[in-house]
VOSEKE-597220 format. One record per residue: z, x, y of N, C-alpha, C, O, CB in turn; residue number from 1. Coordinates in nm, 3 decimals, decimal comma. Atoms other than C-alpha are relative to their C-alpha. Glycine has a CB too. Layout:
REM residues N
+---------+---------+---------+---------+---------+---------+---------+---------+---------+---------+---------+---------+---------+---------+---------+-------+
|    n_c3 |    n_c1 |    n_c2 |   ca_c3 |   ca_c1 |   ca_c2 |    c_c3 |    c_c1 |    c_c2 |    o_c3 |    o_c1 |    o_c2 |   cb_c3 |   cb_c1 |   cb_c2 | volum |
+---------+---------+---------+---------+---------+---------+---------+---------+---------+---------+---------+---------+---------+---------+---------+-------+
|       Z |       X |       Y |       Z |       X |       Y |       Z |       X |       Y |       Z |       X |       Y |       Z |       X |       Y |   NUM |
...
+---------+---------+---------+---------+---------+---------+---------+---------+---------+---------+---------+---------+---------+---------+---------+-------+
This chain:
REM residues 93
+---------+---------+---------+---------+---------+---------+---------+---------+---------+---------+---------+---------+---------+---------+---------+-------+
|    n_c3 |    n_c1 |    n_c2 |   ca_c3 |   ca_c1 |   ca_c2 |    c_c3 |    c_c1 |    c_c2 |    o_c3 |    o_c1 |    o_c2 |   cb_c3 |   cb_c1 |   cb_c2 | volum |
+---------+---------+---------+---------+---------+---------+---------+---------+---------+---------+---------+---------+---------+---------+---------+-------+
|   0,042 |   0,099 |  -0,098 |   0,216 |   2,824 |  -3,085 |  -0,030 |   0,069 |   0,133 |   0,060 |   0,145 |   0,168 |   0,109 |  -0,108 |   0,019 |     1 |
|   0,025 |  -0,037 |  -0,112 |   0,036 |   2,920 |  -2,742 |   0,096 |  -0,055 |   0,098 |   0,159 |   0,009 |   0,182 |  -0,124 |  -0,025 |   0,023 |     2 |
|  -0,123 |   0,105 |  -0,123 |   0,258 |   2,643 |  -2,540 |   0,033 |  -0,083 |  -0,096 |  -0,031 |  -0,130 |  -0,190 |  -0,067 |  -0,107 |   0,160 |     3 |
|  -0,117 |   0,060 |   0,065 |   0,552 |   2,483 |  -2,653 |  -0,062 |  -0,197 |   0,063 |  -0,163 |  -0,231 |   0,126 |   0,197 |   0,091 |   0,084 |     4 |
|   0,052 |   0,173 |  -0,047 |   0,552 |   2,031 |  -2,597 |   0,064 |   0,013 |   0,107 |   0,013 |  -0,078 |   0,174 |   0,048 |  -0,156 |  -0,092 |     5 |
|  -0,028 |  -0,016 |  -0,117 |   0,759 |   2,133 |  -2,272 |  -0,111 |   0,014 |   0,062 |  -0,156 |  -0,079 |   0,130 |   0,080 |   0,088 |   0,019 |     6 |
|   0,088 |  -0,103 |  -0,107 |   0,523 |   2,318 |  -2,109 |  -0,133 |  -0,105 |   0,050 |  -0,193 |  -0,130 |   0,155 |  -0,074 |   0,173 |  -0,101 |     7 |
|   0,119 |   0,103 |  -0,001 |   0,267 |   2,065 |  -2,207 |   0,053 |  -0,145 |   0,071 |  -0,020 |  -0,212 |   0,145 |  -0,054 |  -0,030 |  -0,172 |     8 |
|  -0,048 |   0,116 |  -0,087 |   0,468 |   1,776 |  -2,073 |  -0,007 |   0,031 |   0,120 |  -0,065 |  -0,054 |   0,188 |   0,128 |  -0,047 |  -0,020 |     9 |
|  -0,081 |  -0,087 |  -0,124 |   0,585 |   1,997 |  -1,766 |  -0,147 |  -0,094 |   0,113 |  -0,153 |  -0,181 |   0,199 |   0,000 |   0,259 |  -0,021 |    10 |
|   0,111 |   0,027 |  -0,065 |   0,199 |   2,003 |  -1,691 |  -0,089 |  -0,141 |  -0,011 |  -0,169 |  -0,166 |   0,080 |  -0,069 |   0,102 |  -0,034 |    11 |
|   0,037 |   0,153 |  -0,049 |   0,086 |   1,633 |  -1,748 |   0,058 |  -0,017 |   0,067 |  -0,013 |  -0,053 |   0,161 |   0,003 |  -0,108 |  -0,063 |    12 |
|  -0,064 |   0,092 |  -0,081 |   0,372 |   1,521 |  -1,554 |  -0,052 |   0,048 |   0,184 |  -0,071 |  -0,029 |   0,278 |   0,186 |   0,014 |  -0,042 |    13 |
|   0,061 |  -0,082 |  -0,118 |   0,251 |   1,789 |  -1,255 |  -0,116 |  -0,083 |   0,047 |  -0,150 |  -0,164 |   0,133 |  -0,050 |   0,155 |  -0,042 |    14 |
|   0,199 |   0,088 |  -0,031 |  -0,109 |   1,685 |  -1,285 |   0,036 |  -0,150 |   0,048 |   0,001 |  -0,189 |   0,159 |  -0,134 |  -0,032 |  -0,201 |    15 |
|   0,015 |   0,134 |  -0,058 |  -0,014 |   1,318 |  -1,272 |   0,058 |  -0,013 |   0,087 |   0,024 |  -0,111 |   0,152 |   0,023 |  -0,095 |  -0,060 |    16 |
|  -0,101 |   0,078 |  -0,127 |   0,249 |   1,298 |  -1,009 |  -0,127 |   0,087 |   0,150 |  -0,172 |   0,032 |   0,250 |   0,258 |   0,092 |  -0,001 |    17 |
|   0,116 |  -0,070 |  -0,117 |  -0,008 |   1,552 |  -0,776 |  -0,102 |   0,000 |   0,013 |  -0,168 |   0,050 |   0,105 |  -0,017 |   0,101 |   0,018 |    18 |
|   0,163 |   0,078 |  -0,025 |  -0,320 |   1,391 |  -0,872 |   0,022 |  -0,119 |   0,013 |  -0,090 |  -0,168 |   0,030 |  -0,116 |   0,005 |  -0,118 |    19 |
|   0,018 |   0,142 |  -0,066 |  -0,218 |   1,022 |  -0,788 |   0,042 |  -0,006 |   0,107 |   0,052 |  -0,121 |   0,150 |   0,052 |  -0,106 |  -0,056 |    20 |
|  -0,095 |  -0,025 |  -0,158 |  -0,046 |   1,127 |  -0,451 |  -0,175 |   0,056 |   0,062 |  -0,212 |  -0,008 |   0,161 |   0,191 |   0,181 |  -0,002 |    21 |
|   0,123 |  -0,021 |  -0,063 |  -0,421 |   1,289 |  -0,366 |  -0,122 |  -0,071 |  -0,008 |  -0,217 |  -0,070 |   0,070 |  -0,029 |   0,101 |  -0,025 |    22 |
|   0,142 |   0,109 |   0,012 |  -0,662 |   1,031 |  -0,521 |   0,047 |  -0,052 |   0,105 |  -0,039 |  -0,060 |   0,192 |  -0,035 |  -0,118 |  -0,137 |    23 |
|   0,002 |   0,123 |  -0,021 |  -0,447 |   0,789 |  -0,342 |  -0,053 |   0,060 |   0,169 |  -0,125 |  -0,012 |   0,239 |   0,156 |  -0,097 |  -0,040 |    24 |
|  -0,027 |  -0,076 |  -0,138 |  -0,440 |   1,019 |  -0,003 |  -0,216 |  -0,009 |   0,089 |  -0,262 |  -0,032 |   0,200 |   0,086 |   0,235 |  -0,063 |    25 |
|   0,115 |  -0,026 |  -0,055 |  -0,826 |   1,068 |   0,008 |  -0,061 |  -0,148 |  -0,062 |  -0,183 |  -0,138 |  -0,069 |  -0,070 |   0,154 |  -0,044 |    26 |
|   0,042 |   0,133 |  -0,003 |  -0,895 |   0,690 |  -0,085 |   0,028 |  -0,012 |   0,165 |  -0,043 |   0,008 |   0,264 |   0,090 |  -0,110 |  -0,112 |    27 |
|  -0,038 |   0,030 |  -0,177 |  -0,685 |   0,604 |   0,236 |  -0,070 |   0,078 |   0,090 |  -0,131 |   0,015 |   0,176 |   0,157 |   0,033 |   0,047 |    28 |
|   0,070 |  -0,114 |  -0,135 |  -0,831 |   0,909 |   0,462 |  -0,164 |  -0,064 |  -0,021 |  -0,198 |  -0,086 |   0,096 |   0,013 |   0,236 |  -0,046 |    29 |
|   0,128 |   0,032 |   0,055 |  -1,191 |   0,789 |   0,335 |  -0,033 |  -0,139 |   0,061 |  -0,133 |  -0,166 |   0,127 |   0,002 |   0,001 |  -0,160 |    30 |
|   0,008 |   0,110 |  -0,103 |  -1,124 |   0,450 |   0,464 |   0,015 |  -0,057 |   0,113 |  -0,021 |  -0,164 |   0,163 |   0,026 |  -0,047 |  -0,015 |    31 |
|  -0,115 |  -0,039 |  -0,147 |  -0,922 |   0,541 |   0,763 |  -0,121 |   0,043 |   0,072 |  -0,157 |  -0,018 |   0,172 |   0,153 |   0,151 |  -0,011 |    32 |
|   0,122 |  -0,061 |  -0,089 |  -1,243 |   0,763 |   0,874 |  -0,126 |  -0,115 |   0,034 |  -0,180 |  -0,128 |   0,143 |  -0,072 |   0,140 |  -0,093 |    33 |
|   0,055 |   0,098 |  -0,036 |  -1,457 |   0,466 |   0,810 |  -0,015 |  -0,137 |   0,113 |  -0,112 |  -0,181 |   0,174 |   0,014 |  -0,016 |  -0,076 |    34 |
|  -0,065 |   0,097 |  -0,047 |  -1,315 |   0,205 |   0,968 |  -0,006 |   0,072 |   0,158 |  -0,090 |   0,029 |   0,237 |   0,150 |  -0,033 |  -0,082 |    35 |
|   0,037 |  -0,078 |  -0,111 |  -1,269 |   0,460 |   1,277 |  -0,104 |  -0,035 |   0,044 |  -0,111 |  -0,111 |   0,141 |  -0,007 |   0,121 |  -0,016 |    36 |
|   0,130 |   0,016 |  -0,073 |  -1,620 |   0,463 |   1,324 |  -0,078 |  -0,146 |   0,011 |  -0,185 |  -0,167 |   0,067 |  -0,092 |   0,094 |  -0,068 |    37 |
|   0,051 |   0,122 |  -0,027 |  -1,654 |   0,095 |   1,288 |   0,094 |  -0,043 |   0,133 |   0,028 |  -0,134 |   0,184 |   0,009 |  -0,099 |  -0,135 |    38 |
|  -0,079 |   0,027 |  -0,072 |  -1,386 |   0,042 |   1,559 |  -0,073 |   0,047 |   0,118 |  -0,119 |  -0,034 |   0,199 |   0,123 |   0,045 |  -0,033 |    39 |
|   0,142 |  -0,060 |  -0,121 |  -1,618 |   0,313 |   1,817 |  -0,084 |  -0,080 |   0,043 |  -0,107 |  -0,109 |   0,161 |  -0,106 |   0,100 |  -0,050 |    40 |
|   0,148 |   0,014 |  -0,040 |  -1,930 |   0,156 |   1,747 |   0,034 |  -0,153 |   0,059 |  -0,051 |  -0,212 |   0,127 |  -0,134 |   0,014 |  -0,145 |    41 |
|   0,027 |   0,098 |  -0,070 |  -1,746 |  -0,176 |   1,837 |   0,017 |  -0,032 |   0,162 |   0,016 |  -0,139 |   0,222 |   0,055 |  -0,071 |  -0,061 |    42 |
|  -0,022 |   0,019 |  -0,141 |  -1,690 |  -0,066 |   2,194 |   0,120 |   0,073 |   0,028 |   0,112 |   0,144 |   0,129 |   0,010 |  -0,145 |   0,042 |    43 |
|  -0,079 |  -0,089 |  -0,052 |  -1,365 |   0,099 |   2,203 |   0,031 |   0,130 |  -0,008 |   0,046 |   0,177 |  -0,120 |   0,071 |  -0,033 |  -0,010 |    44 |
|  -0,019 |  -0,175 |  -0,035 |  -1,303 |   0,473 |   2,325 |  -0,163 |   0,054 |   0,079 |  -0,206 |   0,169 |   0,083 |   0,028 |   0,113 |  -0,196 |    45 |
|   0,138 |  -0,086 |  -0,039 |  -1,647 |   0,529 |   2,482 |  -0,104 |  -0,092 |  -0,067 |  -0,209 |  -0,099 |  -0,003 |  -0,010 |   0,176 |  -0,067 |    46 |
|   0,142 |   0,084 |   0,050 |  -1,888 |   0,264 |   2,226 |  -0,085 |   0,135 |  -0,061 |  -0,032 |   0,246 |  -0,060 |  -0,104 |  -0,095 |   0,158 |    47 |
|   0,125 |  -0,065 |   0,046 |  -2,206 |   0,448 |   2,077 |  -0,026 |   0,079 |   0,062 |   0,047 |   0,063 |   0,160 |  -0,102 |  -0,057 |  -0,011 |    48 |
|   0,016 |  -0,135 |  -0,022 |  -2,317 |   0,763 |   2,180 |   0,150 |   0,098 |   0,086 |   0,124 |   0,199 |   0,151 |  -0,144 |  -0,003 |   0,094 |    49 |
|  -0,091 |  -0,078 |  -0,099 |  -1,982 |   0,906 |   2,355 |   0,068 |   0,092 |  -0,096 |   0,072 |   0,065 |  -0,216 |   0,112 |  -0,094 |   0,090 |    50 |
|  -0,066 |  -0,083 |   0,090 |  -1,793 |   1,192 |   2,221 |   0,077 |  -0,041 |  -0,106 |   0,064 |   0,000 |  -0,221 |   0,067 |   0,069 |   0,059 |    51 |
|  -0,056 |   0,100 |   0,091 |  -1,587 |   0,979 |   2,060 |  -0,040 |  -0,078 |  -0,127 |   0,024 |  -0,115 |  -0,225 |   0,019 |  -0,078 |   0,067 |    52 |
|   0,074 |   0,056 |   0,162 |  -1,858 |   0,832 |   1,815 |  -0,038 |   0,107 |  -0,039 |   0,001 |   0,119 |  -0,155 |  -0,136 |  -0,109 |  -0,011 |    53 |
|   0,049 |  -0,189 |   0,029 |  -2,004 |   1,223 |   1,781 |   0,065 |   0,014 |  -0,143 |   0,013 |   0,030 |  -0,253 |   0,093 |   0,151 |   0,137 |    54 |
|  -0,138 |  -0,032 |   0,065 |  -1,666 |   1,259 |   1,612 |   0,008 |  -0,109 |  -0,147 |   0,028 |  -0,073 |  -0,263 |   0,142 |  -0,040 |   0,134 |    55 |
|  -0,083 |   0,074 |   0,067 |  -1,591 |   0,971 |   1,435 |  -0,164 |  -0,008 |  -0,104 |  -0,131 |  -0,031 |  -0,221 |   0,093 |  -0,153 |   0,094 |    56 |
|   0,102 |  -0,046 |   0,077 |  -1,989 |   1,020 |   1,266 |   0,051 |   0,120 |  -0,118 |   0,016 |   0,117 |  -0,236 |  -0,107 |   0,054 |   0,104 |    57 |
|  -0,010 |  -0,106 |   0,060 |  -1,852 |   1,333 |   1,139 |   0,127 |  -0,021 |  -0,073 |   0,155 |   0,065 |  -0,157 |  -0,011 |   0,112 |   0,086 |    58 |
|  -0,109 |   0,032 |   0,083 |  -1,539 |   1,185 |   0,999 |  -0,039 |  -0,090 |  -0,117 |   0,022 |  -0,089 |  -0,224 |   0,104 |  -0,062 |   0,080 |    59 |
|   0,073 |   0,109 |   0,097 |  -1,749 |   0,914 |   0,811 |  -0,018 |   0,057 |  -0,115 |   0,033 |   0,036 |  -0,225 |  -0,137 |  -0,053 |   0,043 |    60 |
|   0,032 |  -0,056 |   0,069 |  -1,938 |   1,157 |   0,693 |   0,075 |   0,091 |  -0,129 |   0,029 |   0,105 |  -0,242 |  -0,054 |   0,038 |   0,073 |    61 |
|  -0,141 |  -0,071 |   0,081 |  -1,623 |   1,363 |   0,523 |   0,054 |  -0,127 |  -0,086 |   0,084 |  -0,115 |  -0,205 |   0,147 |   0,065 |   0,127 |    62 |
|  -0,075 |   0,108 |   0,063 |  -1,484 |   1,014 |   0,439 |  -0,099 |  -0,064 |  -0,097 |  -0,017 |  -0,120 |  -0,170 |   0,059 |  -0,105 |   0,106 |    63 |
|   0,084 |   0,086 |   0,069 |  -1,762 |   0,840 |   0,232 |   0,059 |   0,098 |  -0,136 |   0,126 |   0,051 |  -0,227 |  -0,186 |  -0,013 |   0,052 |    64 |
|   0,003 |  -0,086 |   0,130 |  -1,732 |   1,114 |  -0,027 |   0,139 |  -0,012 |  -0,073 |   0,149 |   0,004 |  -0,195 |  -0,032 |   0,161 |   0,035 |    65 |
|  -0,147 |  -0,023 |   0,036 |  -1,337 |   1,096 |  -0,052 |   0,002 |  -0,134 |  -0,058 |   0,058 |  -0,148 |  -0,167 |   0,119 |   0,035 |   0,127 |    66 |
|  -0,022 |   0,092 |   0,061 |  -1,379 |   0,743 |  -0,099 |  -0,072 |  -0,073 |  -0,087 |  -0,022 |  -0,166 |  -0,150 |   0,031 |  -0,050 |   0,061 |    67 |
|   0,051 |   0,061 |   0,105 |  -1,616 |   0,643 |  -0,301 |  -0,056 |   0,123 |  -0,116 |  -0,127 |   0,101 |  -0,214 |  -0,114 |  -0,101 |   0,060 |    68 |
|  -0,019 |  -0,090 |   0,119 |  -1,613 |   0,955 |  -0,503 |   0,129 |   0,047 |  -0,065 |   0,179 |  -0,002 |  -0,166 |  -0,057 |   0,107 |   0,030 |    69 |
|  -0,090 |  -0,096 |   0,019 |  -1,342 |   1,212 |  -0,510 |   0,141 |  -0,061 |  -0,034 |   0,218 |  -0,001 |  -0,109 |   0,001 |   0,086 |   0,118 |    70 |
|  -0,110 |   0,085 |   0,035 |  -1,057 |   0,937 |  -0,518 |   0,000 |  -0,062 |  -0,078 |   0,117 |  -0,091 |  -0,099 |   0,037 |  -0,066 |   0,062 |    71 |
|   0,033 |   0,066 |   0,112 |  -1,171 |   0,748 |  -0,794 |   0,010 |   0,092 |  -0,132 |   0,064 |   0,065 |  -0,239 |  -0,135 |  -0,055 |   0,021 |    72 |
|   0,026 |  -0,110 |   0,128 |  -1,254 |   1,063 |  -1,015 |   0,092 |   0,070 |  -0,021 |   0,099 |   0,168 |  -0,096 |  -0,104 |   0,097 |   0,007 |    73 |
|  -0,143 |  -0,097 |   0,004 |  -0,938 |   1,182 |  -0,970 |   0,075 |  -0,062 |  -0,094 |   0,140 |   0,025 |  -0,152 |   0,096 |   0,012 |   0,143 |    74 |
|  -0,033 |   0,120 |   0,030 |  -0,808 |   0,901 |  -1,135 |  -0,025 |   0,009 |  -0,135 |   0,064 |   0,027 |  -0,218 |  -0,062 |  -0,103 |   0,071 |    75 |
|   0,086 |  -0,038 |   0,155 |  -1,041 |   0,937 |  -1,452 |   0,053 |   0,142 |  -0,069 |   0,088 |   0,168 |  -0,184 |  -0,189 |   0,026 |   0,033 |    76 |
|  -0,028 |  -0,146 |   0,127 |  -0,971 |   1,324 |  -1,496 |   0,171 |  -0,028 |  -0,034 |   0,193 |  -0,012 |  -0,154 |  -0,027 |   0,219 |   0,095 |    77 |
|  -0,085 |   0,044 |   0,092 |  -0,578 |   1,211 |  -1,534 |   0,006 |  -0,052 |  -0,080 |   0,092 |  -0,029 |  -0,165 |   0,052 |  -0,033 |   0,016 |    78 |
|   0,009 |   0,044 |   0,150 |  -0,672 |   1,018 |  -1,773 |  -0,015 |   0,103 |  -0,139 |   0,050 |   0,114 |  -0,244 |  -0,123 |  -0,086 |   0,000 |    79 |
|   0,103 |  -0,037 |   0,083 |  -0,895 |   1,216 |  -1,945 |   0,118 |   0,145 |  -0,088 |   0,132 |   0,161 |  -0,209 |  -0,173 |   0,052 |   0,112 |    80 |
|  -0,084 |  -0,082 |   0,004 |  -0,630 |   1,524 |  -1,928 |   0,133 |  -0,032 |  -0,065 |   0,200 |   0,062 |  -0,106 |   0,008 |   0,036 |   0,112 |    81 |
|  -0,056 |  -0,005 |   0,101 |  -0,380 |   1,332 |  -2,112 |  -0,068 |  -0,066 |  -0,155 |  -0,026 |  -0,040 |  -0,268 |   0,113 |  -0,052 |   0,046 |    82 |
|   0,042 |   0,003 |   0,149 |  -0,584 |   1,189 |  -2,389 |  -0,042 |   0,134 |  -0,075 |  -0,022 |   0,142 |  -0,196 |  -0,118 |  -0,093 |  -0,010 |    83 |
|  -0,007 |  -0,114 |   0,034 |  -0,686 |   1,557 |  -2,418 |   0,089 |   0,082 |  -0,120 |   0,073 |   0,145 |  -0,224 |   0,020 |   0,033 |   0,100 |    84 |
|  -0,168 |  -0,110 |   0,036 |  -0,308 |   1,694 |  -2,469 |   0,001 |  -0,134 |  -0,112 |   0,037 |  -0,074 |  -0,214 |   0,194 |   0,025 |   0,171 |    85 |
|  -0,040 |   0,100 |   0,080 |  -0,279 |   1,366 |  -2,688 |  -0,061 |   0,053 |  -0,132 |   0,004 |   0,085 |  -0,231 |  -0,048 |  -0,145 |   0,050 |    86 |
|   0,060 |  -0,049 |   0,127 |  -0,546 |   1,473 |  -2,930 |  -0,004 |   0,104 |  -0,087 |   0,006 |   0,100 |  -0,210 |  -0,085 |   0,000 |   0,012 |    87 |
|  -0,018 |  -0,075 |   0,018 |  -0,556 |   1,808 |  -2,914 |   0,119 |   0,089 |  -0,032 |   0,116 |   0,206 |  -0,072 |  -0,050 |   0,004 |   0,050 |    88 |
|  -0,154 |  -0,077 |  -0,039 |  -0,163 |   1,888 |  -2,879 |   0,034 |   0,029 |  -0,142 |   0,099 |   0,131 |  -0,162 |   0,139 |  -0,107 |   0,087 |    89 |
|  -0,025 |  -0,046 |   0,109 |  -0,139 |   1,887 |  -3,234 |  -0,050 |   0,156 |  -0,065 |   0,017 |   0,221 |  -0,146 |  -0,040 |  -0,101 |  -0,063 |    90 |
|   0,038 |  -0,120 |   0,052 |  -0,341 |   2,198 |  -3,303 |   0,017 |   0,115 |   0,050 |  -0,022 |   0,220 |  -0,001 |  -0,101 |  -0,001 |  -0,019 |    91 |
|  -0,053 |  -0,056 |  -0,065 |  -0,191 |   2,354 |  -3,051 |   0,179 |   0,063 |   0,008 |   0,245 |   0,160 |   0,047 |  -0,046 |  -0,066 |   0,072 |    92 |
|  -0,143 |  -0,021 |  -0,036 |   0,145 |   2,309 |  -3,071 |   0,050 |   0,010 |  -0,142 |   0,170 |   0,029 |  -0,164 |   0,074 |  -0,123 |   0,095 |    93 |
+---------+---------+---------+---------+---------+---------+---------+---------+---------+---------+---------+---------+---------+---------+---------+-------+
């Protein structure tokens, strides 16, 4: 056997407890940055063009991707990573 069903548990349980702590992290940061820049553009810290929206443009920009990508798909490859070990664990182990 290459890896024992420890090793293989060890690492689903890894993957899942440290990939739903970061989907969930860059959902929230993703919406957090959003929201930011809707809060700017409604007038507070400076309104539309002040350093302050500069900024919070460039957080959007970082945040769109976290949240409507990277947090979601994170989500899927745990999945995907134990039906994997599910299928495959037999020929392995």
């Amino acid at each position: 056997a290459i890896i024992g069903a420890e090793a293989l548990g060890g690492l689903l349980v890894g993957s899942i407890a440290a990939g739903s702590l970061l989907a969930l992290m860059m959902a929230n940061a993703g919406g957090a940055w959003d929201n930011a820049k809707k809060y700017v553009e409604a007038g507070a810290l400076g309104g539309k063009g002040s350093d302050a929206h500069k900024a919070t443009i460039v957080g959007d920009t970082v945040g769109d991707p976290f949240k409507d990508t990277s947090g979601p798909s994170m989500n899927i490859l745990l999945k995907l990573m134990a039906i994997v070990a599910v299928v495959f664990g037999p020929l392995f182990l």
